[in-house]
MMTF fields as JSON, N, C-alpha, C and O atoms, coordinates in Angstrom:
{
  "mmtfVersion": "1.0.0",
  "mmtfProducer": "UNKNOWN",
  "numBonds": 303,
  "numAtoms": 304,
  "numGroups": 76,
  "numChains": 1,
  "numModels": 1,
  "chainsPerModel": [1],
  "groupsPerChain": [76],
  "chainIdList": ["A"],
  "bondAtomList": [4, 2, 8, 6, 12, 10, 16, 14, 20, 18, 24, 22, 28, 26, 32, 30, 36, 34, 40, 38, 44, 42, 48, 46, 52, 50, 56, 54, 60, 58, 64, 62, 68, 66, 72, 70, 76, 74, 80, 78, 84, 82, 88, 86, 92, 90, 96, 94, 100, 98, 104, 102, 108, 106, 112, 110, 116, 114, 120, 118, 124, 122, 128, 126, 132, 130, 136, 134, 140, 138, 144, 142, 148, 146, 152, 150, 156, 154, 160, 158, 164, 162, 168, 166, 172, 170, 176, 174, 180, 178, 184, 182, 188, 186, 192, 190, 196, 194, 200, 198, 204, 202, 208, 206, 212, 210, 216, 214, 220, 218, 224, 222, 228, 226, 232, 230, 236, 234, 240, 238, 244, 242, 248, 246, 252, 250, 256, 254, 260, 258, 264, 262, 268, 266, 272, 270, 276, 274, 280, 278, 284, 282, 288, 286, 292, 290, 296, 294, 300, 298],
  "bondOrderList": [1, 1, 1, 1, 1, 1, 1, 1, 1, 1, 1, 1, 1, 1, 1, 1, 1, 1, 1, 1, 1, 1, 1, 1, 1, 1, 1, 1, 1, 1, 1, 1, 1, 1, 1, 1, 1, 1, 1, 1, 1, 1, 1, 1, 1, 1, 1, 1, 1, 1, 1, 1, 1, 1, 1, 1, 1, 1, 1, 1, 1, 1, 1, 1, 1, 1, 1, 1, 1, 1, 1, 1, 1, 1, 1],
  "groupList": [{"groupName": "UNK", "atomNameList": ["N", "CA", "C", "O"], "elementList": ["N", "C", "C", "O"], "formalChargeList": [0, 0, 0, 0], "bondAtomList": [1, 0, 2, 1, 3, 2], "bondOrderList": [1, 1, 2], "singleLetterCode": "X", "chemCompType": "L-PEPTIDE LINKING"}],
  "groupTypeList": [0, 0, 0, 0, 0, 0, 0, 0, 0, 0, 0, 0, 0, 0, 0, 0, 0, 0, 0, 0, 0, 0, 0, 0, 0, 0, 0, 0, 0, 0, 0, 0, 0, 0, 0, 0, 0, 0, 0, 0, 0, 0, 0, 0, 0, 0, 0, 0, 0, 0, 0, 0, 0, 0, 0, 0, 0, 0, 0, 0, 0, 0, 0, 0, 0, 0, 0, 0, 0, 0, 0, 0, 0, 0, 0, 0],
  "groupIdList": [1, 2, 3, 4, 5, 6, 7, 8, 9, 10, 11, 12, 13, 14, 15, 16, 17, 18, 19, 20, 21, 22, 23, 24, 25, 26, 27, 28, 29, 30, 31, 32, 33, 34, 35, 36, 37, 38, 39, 40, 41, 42, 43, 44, 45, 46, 47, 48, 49, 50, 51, 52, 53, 54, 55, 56, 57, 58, 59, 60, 61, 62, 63, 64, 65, 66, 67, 68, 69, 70, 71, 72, 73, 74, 75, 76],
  "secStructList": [7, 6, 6, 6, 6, 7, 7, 2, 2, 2, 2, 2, 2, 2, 2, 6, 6, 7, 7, 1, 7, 1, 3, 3, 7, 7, 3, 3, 7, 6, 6, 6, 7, 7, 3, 3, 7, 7, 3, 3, 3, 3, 7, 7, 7, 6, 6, 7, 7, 7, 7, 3, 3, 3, 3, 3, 3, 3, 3, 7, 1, 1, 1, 3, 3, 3, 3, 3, 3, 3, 3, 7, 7, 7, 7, 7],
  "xCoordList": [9.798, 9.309, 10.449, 10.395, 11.411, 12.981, 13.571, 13.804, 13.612, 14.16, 13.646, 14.312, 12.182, 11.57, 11.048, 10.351, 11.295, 11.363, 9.785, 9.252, 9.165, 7.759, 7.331, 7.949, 6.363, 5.492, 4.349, 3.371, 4.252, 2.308, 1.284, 0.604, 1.244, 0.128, 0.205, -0.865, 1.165, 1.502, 0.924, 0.589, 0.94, 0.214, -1.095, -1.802, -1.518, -2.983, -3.203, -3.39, -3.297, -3.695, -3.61, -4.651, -2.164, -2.348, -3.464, -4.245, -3.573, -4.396, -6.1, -6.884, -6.537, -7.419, -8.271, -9.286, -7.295, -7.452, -7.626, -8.21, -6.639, -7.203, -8.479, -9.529, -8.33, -9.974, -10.553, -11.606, -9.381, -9.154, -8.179, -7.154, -8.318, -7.258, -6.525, -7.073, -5.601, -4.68, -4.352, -3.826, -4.368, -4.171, -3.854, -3.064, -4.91, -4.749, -4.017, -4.212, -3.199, -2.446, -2.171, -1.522, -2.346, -1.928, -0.167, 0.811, -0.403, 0.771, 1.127, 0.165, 1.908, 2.203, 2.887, 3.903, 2.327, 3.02, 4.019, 3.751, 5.558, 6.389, 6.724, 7.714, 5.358, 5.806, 4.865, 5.244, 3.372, 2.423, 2.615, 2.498, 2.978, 2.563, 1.348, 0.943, 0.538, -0.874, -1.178, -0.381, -2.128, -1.869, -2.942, -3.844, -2.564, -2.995, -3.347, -3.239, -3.67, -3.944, -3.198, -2.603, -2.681, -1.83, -2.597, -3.009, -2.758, -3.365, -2.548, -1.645, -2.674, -1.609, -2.427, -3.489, -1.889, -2.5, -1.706, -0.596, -1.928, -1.01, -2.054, -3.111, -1.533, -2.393, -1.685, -1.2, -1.309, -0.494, -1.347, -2.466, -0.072, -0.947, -1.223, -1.069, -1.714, -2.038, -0.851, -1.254, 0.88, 1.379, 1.509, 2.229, 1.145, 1.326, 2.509, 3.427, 2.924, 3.692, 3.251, 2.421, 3.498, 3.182, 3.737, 4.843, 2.649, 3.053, 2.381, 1.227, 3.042, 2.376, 2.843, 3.913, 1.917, 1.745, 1.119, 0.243, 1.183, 0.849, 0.624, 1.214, -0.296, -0.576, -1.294, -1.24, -2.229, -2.888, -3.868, -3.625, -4.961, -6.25, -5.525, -4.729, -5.591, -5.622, -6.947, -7.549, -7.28, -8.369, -7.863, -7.268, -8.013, -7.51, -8.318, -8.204, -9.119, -9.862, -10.529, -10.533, -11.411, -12.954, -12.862, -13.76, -11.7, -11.634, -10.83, -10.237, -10.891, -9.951, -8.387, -8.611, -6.943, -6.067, -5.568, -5.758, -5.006, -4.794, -3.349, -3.012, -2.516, -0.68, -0.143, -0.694, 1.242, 1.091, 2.53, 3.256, 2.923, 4.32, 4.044, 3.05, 5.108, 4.936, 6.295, 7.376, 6.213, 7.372, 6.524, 5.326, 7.563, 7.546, 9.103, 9.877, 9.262, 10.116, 9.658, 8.514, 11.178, 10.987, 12.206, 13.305, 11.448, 12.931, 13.757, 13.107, 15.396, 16.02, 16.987, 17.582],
  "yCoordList": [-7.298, -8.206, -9.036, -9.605, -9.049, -10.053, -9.261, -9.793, -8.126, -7.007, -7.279, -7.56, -7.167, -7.261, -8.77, -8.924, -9.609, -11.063, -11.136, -11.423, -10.713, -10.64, -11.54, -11.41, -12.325, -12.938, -12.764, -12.484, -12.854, -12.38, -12.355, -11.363, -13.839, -13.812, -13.138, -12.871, -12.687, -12.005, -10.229, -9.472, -9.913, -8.435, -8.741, -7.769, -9.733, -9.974, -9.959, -8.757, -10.556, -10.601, -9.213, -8.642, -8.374, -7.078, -6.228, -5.576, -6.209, -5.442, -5.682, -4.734, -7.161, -7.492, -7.747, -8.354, -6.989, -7.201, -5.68, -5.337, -4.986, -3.723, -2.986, -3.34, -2.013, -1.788, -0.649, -0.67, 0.784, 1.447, 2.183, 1.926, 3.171, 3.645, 4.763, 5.811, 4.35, 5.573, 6.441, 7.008, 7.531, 8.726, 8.567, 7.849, 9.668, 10.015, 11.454, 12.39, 11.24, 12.465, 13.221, 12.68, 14.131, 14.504, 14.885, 15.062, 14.885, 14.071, 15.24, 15.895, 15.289, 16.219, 14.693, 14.119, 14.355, 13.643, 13.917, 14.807, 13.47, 14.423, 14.334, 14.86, 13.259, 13.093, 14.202, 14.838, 14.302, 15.37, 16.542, 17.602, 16.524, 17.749, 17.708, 18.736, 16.652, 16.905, 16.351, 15.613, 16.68, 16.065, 14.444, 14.052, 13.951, 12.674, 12.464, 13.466, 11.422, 10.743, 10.167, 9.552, 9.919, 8.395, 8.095, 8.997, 6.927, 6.02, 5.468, 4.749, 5.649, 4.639, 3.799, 4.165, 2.773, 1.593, 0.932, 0.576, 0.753, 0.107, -0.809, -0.42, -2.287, -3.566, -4.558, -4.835, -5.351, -6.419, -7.785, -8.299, -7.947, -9.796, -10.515, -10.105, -11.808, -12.82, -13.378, -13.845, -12.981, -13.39, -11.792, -12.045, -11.0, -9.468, -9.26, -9.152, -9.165, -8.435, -7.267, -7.489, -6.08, -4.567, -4.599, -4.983, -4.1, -4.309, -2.444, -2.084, -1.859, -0.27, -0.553, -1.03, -0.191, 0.267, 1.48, 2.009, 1.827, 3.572, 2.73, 1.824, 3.49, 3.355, 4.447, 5.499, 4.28, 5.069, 4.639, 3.696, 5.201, 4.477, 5.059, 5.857, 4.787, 4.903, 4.427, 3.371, 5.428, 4.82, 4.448, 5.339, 3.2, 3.369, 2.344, 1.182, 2.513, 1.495, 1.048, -0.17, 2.006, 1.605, 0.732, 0.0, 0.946, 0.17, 0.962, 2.014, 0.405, 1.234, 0.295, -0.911, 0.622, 0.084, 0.328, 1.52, -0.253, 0.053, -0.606, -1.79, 0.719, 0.529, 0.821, 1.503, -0.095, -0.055, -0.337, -0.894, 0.366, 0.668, -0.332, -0.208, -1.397, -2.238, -2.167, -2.262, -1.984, -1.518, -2.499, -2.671, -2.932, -3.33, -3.942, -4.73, -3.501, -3.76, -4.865, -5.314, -5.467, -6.639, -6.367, -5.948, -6.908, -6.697, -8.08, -9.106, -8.053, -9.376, -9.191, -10.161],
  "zCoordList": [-2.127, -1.117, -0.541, 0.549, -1.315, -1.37, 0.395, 1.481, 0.024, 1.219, 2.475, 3.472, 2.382, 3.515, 3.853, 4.857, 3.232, 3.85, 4.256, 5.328, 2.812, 3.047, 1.663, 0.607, 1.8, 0.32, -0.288, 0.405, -1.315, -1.811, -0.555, -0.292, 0.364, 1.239, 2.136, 2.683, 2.579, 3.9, 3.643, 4.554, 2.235, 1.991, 1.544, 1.277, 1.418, 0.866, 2.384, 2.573, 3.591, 4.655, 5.001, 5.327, 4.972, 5.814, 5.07, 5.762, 3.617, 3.308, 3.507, 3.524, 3.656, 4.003, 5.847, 6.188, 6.588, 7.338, 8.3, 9.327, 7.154, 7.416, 7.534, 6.998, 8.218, 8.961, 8.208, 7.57, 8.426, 6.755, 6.727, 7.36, 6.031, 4.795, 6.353, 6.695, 6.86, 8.098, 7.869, 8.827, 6.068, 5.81, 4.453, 3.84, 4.054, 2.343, 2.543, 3.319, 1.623, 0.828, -0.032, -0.928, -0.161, -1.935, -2.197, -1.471, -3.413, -3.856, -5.637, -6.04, -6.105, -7.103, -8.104, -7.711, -9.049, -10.001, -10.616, -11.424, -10.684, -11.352, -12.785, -13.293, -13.735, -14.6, -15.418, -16.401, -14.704, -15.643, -14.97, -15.584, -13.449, -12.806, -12.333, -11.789, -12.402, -11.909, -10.41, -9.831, -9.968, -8.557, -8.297, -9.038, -7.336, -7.376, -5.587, -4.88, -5.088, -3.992, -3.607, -4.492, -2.2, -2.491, -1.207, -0.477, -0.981, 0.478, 1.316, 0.888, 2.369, 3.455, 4.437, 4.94, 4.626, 5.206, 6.152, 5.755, 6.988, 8.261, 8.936, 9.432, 8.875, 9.016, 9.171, 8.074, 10.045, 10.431, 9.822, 9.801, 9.389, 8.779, 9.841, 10.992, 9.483, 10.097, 11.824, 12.889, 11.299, 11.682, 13.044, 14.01, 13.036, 13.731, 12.843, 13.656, 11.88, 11.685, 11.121, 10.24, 11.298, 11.014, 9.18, 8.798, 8.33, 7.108, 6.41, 6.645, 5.876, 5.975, 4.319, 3.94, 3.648, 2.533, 1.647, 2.331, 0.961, 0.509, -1.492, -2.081, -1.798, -3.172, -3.587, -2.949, -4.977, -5.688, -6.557, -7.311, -6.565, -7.674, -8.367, -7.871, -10.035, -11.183, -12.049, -11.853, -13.055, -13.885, -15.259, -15.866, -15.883, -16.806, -17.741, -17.35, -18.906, -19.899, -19.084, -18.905, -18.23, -17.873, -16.456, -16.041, -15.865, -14.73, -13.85, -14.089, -12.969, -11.662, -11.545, -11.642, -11.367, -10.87, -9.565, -9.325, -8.585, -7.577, -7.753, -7.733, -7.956, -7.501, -5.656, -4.792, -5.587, -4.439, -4.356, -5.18, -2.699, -2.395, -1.119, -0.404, -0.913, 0.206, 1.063, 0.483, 2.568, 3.278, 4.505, 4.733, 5.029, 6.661, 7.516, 6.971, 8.614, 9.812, 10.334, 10.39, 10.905, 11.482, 12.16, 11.796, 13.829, 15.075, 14.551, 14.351, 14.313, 14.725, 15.954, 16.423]
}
């Protein structure tokens, strides 16, 4: 988040503001070999800034996790 000069609220907004998921993928895990999902999301926070993120459900002890890859551009 240091990189992209982005903070906790600024991806809680893009992801909440998102409308939905802009392309699921499959994906080859390279640690089992098994294949997986990954989600991509493109949703500008509060401020318009364009914030695109990609993750994956995981199930794990009766619950769902949701991991997540956070990337966004900014013109200077």
């Amino acid at each position: 988040m240091d990189i992209c000069d982005l903070d906790l609220d600024d991806i809680r907004e893009s992801l909440l503001n998102a409308v939905a998921i802009y392309k699921t993928i499959r994906s080859t895990n390279p640690r089992t070999g098994g294949r997986e999902y990954l989600h991509i999301i493109q949703s500008p926070n509060l401020s318009g800034i364009a914030i695109y993120t990609k993750g994956k459900l995981v199930p794990e002890r009766g619950s769902d996790t949701y991991y997540l890859l956070v990337s966004s551009k900014r013109s200077t």
